[in-house]
N, C-alpha and C positions, 0 to 999 in steps of 0.2 A: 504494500500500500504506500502511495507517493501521493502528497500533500503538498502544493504551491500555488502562491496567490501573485498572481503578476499586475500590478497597478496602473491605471494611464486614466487619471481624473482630476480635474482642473474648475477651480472654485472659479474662472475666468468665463468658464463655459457658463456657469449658473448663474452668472451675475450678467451677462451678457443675454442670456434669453429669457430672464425675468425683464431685464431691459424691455428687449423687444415688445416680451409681450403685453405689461402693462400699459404703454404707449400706444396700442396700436392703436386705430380710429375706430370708435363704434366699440366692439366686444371687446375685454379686457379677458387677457386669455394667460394661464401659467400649465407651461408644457407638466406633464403628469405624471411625468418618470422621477421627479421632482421629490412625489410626494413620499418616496420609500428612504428615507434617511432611517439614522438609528430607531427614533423615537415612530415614524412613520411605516417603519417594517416591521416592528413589533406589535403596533396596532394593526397590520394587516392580518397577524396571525390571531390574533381573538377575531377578528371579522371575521375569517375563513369558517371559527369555531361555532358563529350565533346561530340559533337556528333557521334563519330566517335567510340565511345566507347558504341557498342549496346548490352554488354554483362549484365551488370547493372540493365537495363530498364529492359531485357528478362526478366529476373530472376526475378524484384519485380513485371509484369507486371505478369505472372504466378502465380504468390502468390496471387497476386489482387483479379484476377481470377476465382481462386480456391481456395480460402482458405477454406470455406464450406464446396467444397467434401474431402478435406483434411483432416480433423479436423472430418469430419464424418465417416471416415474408421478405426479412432482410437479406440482401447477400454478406455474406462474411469474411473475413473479418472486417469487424469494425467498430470506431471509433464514434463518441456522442457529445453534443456538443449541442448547451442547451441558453436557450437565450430567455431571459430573465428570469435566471434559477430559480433568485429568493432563496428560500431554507433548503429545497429540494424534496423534502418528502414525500410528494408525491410523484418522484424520480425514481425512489428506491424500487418498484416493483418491474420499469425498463431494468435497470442495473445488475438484480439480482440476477433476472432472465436470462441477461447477456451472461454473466459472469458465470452460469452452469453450463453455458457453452465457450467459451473465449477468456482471455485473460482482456480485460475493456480498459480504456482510457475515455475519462470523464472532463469535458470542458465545461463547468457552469460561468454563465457570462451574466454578470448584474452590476450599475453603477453603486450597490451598497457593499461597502466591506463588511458589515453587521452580518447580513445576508450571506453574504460568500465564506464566513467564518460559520454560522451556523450552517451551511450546506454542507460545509468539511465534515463539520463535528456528525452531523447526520448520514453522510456517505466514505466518508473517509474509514470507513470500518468494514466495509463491505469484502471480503475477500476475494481476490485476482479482481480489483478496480482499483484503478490511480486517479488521482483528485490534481488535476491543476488548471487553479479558476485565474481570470481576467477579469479586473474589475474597469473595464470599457463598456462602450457604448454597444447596441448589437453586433450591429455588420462590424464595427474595427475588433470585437472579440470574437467573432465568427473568422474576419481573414487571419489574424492569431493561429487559432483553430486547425484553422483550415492549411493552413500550414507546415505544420508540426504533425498532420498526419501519415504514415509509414507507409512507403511503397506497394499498391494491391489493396492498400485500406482504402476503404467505404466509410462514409460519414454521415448520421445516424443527428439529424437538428432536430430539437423540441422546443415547439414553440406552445405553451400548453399553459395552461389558467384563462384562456381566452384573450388574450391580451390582443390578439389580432384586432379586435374589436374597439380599441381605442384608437385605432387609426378611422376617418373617415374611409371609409370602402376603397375611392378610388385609390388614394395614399396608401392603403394596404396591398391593395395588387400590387404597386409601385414597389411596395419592401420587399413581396413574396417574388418580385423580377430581382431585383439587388440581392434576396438571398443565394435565389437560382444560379447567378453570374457567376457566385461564389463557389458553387458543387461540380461536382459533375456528373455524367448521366451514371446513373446508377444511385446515386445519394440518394437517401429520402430525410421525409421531413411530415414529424408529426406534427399535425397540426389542431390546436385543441378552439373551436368556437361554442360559443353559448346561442340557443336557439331561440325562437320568437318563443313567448310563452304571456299568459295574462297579467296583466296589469296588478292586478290584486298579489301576483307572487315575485312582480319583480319589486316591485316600487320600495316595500318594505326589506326585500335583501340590500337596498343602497341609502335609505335610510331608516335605519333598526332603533326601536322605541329606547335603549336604554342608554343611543347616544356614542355608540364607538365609531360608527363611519363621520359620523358630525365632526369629531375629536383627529380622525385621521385626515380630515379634509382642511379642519384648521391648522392642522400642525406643519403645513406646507407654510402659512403665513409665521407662523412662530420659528422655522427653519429659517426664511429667510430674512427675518430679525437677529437669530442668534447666528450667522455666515452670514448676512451681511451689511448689519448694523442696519438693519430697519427698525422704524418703530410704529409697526401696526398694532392696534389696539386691539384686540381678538373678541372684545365684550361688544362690539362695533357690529359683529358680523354676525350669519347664521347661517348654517347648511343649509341649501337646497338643492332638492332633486327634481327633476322634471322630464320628461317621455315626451319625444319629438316622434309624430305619429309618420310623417313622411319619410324621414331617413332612418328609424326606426332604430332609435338610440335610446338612452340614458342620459341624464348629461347631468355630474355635479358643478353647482355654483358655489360662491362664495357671496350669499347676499349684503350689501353693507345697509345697515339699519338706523343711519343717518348719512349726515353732511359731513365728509371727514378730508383729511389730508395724509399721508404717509414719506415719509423721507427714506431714501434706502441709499446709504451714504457708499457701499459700492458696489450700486450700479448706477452711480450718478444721477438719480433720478428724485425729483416728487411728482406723487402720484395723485389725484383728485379723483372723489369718489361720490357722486349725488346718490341722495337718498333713493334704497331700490337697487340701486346699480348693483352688476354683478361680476365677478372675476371666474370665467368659464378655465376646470380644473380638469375635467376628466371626460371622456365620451364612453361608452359601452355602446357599438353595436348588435344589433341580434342578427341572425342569420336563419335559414334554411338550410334544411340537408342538400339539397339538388343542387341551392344557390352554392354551395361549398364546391361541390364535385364540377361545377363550373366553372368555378374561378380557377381552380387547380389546374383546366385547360389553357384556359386566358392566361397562366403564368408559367410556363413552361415544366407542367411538372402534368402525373396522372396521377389521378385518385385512384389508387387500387383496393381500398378497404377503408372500412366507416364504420366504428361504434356508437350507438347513441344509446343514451339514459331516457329513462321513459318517467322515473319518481323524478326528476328536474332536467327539462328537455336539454339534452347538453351533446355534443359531437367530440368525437376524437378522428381524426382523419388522415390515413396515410399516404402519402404522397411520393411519388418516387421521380428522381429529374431526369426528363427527357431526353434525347440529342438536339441540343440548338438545332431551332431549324424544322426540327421533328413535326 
């Protein structure tokens, strides 16, 4: 078992697209990868936990599952390499699978070091699997990755908790081309989305009566208080969640609940904020099973196999990359 954490993160980067995005005209917007700092990845793990929060479950309960016929459609050997690890546990039942057949090499790619240390801790045990995480951004921990893998190896991307989903649709096909660029044919690439389901069952998984997504959603503004000498008021604000019926998202706000001002001394900026206004934090797309197996053509990859949870409509979908061109 081999444990290494290779670094490439820049307080310049955060200060520079908070910049951007509070400035910008009309929507006030903070990118949402943002939100997983120490204090904000450890709130995601009691999130995962509420019960009201059955996206989690889906997804590791699938893995559970299937891990097997998963790991059995692969060609072999090969190497894994997963983009926004987080803690990984719901990694370990890919890992195991492999590791009864191969000796595996594990890439978790996350901008938290909290995350990437708890991933260790949680996979780093696993026997015949070597652990060494990048704490970069996707794609520059993916070419990382993707590099460092052995002549005749296969490389095996998990992109899973749904996260696909916070990219607008079209920006997401966009990534899932940039990731493609990056494989080659033979790779695949699980790919985990959350599916349309009623109102009544999402609204309350993103905001849950007793207050922990409220608290992960503000701690993005207390992040960038504490990194970068802002002084946002937090008593100011209030979670909101809202369901956009045409592009059939989620989308967390930051409502301000008066007339305010903010200074954020490095990103050289004040911010103004009318009563109402809101600082747009997060998107959750929903998808369709069909919709998935399509895009996977639109992005040069095929869908060769599709799990889905039926107790929280939820997808895991494997994808294998094509020959350019194909």
């Amino acid at each position: 078992m081999l444990t290494q954490t290779i670094a490439q993160y820049s307080a310049t980067d955060f200060a520079s697209e908070v910049r951007a995005g509070l400035t910008m005209p009309g929507q006030k917007e903070l990118p949402s990868k943002y939100l997983y700092d120490e204090v904000g990845s450890a709130l995601f793990e009691v999130i995962c936990a509420l019960p009201e929060y059955g996206l989690a479950r889906a997804g590791a309960r699938l893995l559970r599952l299937h891990a097997e016929q998963i790991v059995s459609r692969l060609p072999l050997p090969v190497a894994v390499a997963e983009l926004g690890s987080g803690t990984g546990k719901k990694t370990r039942w890919i890992l195991e699978a492999l590791a009864r057949r191969q000796r595996t090499t594990y890439f978790p790619i996350d901008i938290s070091p909290t995350a990437l240390a708890q991933s260790e801790k949680e996979l780093g045990q696993i026997d015949f699997v070597s652990v060494v995480g990048f704490e970069r951004p996707y794609l520059d921990g993916l070419l990382a990755a993707a590099a460092r893998r052995h002549p005749g190896e296969h490389l095996l991307v998990l992109f899973l908790g749904s996260t696909i989903g916070n990219f607008d649709r079209l920006a997401g096909e966009e990534f899932l081309r940039e990731v493609r660029r990056i494989l080659q044919p033979g790779d695949a690439l699980l790919l985990a989305t959350d599916l349309e389901k009623p109102l009544t069952q999402l609204i309350p998984a993103y905001d849950d009566p007793i207050g922990v997504t409220a608290a992960f959603n503000l701690n993005l503004l207390a992040r960038i208080n504490r990194e970068l000498d802002g002084d946002f008021n937090l008593a100011n604000f209030r979670h909101e969640v809202r369901w956009d019926t045409q592009e059939r998202r989620i989308e967390m706000h930051l409502h301000s609940t008066c007339r305010q001002t903010a200074t954020i001394q490095k990103a050289g900026i004040t911010v103004h904020l009318a009563e109402g206004e809101t600082i747009w934090t997060e998107s959750s797309h929903k998808y369709q099973t069909e919709e998935v197996v399509e895009m996977a053509g639109r992005t040069g990859y095929r869908c060769v196999a599709q799990w889905v949870d039926v107790e929280w409509p939820f997808a895991q979908s494997l994808f294998l990359a094509e020959m350019q061109g194909a």
